[in-house]
Steps between C-alpha positions, in 0.01 A plus 500: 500500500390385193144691398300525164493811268413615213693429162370347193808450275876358585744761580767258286749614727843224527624740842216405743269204529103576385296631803297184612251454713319246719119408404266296589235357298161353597332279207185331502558138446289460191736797314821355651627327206466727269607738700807374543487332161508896430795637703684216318508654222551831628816417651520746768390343872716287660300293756612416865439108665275572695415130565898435587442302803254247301668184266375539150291197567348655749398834286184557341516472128760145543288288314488737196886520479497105564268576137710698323786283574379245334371678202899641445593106568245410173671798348842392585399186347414627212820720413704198541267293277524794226861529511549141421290595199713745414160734488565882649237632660318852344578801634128656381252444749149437284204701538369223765522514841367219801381515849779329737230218586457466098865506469556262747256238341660541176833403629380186674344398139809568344709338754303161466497524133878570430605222743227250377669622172824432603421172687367350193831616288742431729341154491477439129877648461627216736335242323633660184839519586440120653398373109794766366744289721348151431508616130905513513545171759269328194739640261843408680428183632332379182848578338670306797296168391505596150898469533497220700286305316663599119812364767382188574355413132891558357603221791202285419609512090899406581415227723194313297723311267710346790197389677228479273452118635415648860270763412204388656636385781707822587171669443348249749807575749467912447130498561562317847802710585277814426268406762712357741681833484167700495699876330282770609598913368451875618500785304468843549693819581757633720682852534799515315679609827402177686565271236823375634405477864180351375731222316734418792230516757328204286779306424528454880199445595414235251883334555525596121224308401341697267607690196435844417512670180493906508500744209443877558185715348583720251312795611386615873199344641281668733409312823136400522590544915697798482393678213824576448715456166754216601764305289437104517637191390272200385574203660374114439598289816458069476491371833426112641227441730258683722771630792734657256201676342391615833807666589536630145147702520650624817792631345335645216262705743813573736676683206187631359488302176116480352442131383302360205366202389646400175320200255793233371250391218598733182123554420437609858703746440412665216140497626619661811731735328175598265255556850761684682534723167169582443416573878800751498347688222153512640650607881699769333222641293254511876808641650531812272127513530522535845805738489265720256265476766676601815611780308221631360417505922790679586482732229126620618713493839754738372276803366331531850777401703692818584151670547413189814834530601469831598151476615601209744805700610263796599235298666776332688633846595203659590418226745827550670459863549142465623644259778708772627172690561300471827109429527315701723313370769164496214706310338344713177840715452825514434740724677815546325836713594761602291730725320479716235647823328307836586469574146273174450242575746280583217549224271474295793151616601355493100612131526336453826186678326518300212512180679193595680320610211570164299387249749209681540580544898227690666834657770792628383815482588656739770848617448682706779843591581658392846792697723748257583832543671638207270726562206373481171669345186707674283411515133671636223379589159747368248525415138610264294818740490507563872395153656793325409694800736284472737593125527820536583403723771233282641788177474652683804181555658183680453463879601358592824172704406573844427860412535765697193475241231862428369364357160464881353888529532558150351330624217792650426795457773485088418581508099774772568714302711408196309681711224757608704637129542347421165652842314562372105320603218506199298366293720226720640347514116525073528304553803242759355392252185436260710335695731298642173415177413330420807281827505430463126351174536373537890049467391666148348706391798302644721236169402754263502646275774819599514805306716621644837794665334326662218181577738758748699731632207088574320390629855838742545518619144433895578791456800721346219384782281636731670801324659572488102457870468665612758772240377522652185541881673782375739699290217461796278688695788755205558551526117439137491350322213638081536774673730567708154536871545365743183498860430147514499445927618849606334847401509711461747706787704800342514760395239875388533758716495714303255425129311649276805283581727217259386524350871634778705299624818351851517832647545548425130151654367401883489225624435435627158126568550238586704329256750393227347130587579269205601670202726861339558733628212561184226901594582472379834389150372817287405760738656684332811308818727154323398502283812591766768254764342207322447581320863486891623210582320263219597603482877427867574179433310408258673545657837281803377187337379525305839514792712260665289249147561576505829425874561145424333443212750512692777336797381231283399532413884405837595202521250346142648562647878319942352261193398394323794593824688820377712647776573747268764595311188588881326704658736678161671514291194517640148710826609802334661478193212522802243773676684679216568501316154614844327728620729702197380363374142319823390876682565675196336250545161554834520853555481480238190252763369804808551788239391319458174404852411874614648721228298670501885742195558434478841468191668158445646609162701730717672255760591231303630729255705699833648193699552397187792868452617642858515273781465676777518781444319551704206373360137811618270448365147169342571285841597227490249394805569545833796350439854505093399711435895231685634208349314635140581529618896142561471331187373750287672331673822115483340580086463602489856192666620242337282610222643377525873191736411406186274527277802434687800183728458279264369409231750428786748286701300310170464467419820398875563244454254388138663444690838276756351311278277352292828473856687242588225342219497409527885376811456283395177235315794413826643319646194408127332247475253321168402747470236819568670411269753437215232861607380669476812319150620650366111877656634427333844459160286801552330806324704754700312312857584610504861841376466751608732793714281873319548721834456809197506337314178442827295828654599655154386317504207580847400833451586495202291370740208746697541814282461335324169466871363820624504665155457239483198631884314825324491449155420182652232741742320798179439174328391421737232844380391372227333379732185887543459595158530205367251538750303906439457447124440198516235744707298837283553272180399373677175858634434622164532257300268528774285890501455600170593224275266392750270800737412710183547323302261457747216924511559484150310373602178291120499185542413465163686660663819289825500168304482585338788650779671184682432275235621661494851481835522142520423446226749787630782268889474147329492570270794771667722435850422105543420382213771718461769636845518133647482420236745737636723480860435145449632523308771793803613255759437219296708749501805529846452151623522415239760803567725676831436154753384198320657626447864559858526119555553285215408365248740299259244297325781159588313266212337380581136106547437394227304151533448253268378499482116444248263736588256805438725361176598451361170825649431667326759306160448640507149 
């Protein structure tokens, strides 16, 4: 039952969801958009459909959305015309503000402006880069007759004193042949691509009668189709009679070659290339007057666009919340439902109050808060520290309300065993200046569009923050700087007995000292007992912290079930699991515990394995400590009885409880009030209320539980594992970059060598070892939370309040 109460302030508390509460609110219709206009910037009330069964055609406020649609078309139109312009819009809003209506006027003057604008110079740049083009087929093919003709004259000079006698009548016999023959050209341009296909193509067609004489353009030529910057060739084609010039034009627009008319008389040509000139010049001058035009336009655009934007993207978003209200039978108010923290109900009402007062509405608003049997939301407070936590929580699924919220643990539980796997100094300070960076200059990139990599590296940067903290605490306990060990908190305890034992196991160290005090000894690093010690060390940590996780998963079990008072879930379900997992694991962590503060040299494999296959036998070398047979006896025998009292007990305490739920309800109808009776027609209703209750299903299911759980201790703990085997691999990869390109370079004494030994190293630890070894030290950890510490207690089958406010929607739209 979800009811309203008092509260006027968060209670910021990451455990447990905010108390919400169900309200409804009644608006008169001439305050409803401001109203809501209102709780939009509030943030706090998120509204329920209550018009879910109608099509948004068929809502009330349609045709204004159909409005505001366009109006973010116009201004959709009008970022894409500004970025062409390379013109950024101001982030200022001026003084000014319009009405929508205004607003939406304005934008239809604009509209037909800018496109009238841009009608008029997309037309004078085609005709532009039309004369630019002519300009160069003037050029070329003048140069093509110019040559032929200087050609000719050098023929027409050899062969006048041999035939002076027949001059005029060769001239006679030319003139006739010329127009018998009837030559006919076409010039223009072709893409330098096509050229070839545009050559053999007309030799065929034509049966090689024609001749064509190509040259390419020095520079690119932009397309007065296209618009596009294209290379060309010039071309000059001389064809015979009307059919081959047919099938030449057809060619020419096949291949998409722009034609041109060309003058053969030389002062045609000049005049033409003198008009063609001076029409460029005055086209290019209107163009750039028209350019300064259109952006003088946008630029008025640009200083009030951010400030329409977001008035358009409000309007539009107030419209669709008021469709999710119902109108009363008047058809003068607005009913609205929805939820809303407890803590808000004041804000709430001095917006309601506000709204009423500034549309001058002679009824307020009436706000009231409704007892519903359906679950509320759950909402968490967060941070800009916290939320990206809470994200990887709510990946898996959001928290039931009320429900234990496992995002306070991976404040801290996450970046640890990211650093267990991730354990080296060195690298967790690469990591931290990074990570620095980011937070340094977050107010900058925060305002920026950022790509989808950088968007979640800028969105994680407290997680990576402190996985590079708690990186730098578990490589200062590896003793691991690059794989290199230093005597950073004293020197080592151990020295060699004698000058050969540079490389002799522990057998040939003794200690001289006392503990080295903070982390792994720097001895232990390069001795042939580094391998087997730090394999020791990091597999029995690994199995504590997971027992320890585990152990806070299911107590956190016990505190959701005190919670919702289950006291079936107490005694049949969080008992046994606790008995059960440390019978087994909690005994296992604890003799590593004695084995460590004994120095004992027993064999813990052998203990665990006997203590299921023979226990009675006697321990020998392997007693840890007096009564240990006995001890083992009894949590062998707790594990075997947690086992049925998880299984058994529970499905007929429920069915107990089933049977004496319906009893009371019976009895209820004797001494019904108006109210009760209400309450038990809305149970009647409910098809699931009266259900019958199948003892087989819930015995299966139960039993079902049962198996995964004690399958799940075991298969959980070798999970944990993984921190071992990351761990052990992140430092053989740095040790072997280190020694094998590094060390192994500097061996050369070449400078040459040692740069490039260096460089691959630099490159082998930012690629392998900072991105895809953090990459996978996360994704590790993920599985860990999600599988081995969460299922232990949380169900995640919530849904997240997300209440109406207009900062996440322009958020989001951006």
């Amino acid at each position: 039952m979800s009811r309203g109460g008092g509260g006027c302030c968060p209670s910021m508390d990451l455990m447990r969801s905010e108390a919400m509460q169900l309200v409804q609110v009644i608006i008169p219709a001439e305050s409803a958009h401001l109203a809501v206009s209102y709780l939009g910037d509030l943030g706090l009330l998120q509204f329920k459909d209550l018009n879910a069964d109608k099509s948004p055609f068929q809502r009330t406020y349609a045709s204004q959305i159909k409005r505001c649609g366009e109006m973010a078309r116009k201004l959709r139109f009008f970022r894409e015309q500004m970025s062409k312009a390379a013109i950024a819009t101001s982030t200022q809003f001026s003084g000014t503000s319009l009405e929508i209506d205004d607003l939406e006027v304005k934008l239809g003057e604009l509209e037909v402006e800018l496109t009238e604008v841009n009608a008029n110079n997309d037309k004078l740049q085609r005709t532009y880069n039309e004369l630019v083009e002519y300009n160069i087929v003037l050029q070329k093919a003048g140069e093509f007759f110019y040559s032929a003709q200087r050609s000719a004259t050098e023929q027409q000079r050899e062969m006048s004193a041999d035939q002076s006698g027949d001059s005029s009548l060769e001239r006679n016999g030319d003139r006739s042949i010329k127009n018998k023959l009837k030559l006919g050209s076409l010039s223009g341009l072709v893409p330098k691509e096509k050229a070839m296909a545009f050559e053999r193509i007309l030799f065929r067609a034509t049966r090689g009668n024609m001749f064509l004489r190509q040259e390419p353009v020095d520079e690119t030529v932009t397309d007065p189709l296209s618009g596009e910057k294209v290379i060309k060739n010039a071309f000059v084609i001389f064809y015979s009679g009307e059919r081959a010039k047919s099938k030449i034009v057809k060619i020419c627009d096949a291949f998409g070659a722009n034609r041109y008319p060309f003058p053969e008389d030389l002062g045609k040509q000049l005049q033409t290339i003198q008009e063609v000139s001076g029409k460029i010049s005055e086209l290019k001058a209107t163009i750039e007057i028209g350019l300064a035009h259109r952006d003088s336009i946008l630029k008025n655009i640009s200083s009030e666009f951010e400030q329409w934007n977001t008035l358009v993207k409000k309007e539009k978003a107030i419209y669709h919340t008021l469709n999710m209200l119902s109108l009363d039978v008047t058809k003068k108010c607005l009913v609205a439902e929805g939820w809303s923290p407890v803590f808000a109900t004041s804000q709430i009402q001095d917006a309601l109050q506000r709204a009423t007062v500034d549309s001058k509405s002679q009824v307020g608003s009436i706000f009231q808060v409704l007892n519903t049997q359906e679950s509320p939301p759950t909402f968490f407070q967060t941070n800009k520290f916290t939320s990206a936590f809470q994200e990887i929580v709510d990946a898996y699924g959001i928290a039931k309300y009320q429900e234990a919220n496992p995002g306070v643990f991976t404040i801290v539980t996450f970046p640890f065993l990211f650093a267990i796997m991730f354990g080296d100094w060195g690298h967790g300070i690469c990591l931290l200046l990074a990570t620095l960076y980011l937070i340094i200059r977050e107010k900058k990139l925060a305002s920026q569009k950022l790509d989808d990599i950088m968007d979640m590296m800028f969105g994680g940067r407290y997680v990576i923050l402190m996985m590079s903290l708690f990186s730098i605490y578990t490589g200062l306990i590896y003793n691991e700087f690059f794989s290199v060990p230093f005597e950073l908190f004293g020197k080592s305890a151990y020295a060699c007995r004698d000058p050969s034992c540079g490389d002799a196991t522990t057998e040939g160290l003794i200690k001289v000292r006392p503990a080295y005090s903070f982390g792994v000894d720097p001895v232990w690093h390069g001795s042939r007992s580094e391998l087997p010690f730090l394999n020791s060390l990091k597999m029995k940590l690994s199995i504590l912290i997971g027992v320890a996780q585990m152990n806070l998963g299911i107590m956190m079990s016990y505190f959701n079930a005190k919670f919702f008072r289950n006291a079936i879930n107490v005694w049949y379900q969080f008992i046994p699991q606790l008995i059960f997992l440390n019978s087994l694991f909690g005994y296992l962590s604890l003799l590593i515990i004695i084995k460590w503060c004994t120095g004992s040299k027993a064999d813990l494999y052998h203990v665990m394995i006997y203590m299921f296959l023979s226990p009675t036998d006697d321990l020998g070398e392997n007693e840890l400590f007096p009564g240990q047979k006995l001890v083992q006896l009894v949590l062998l025998l707790l594990a075997l009885v947690s086992v049925p009292w998880m299984l058994i007990p529970k499905p007929f305490f429920l069915k107990k409880q089933h049977e004496q739920r319906h009893q009371g309800q019976q009895y209820t109808m004797l001494q019904a009030t108006d109210e009760s009776v209400t309450e038990l027609e809305e149970h009647q209703d409910d098809p699931h209320h009266h259900e019958e209750f199948e003892f087989s299903e819930v015995f299966v299911h139960q039993l079902i539980h049962t198996i995964e759980f004690v399958l799940g201790a075991v298969s959980n703990t070798a999970s944990y594992l993984r921190l071992w085997a990351l761990s052990l691999a992140h430092s053989e990869l740095s040790t072997v970059f280190y020694e094998k390109v590094l060390v192994l370079s500097w061996g050369y004494n070449n400078i040459f060598i040692l740069i490039i030994g260096a460089v691959i190293f630099l490159f082998a630890t930012i690629g392998v070892l900072l991105v895809m070894e953090t990459l996978s030290a996360f994704l590790h950890a993920l599985r860990l939370h999600w599988v081995e510490f969460q299922n232990k207690f949380y169900e995640g089958d919530g849904y997240k309040f997300v209440p109406f406010a207009f900062a996440s929607i322009i958020e989001e739209e951006d």
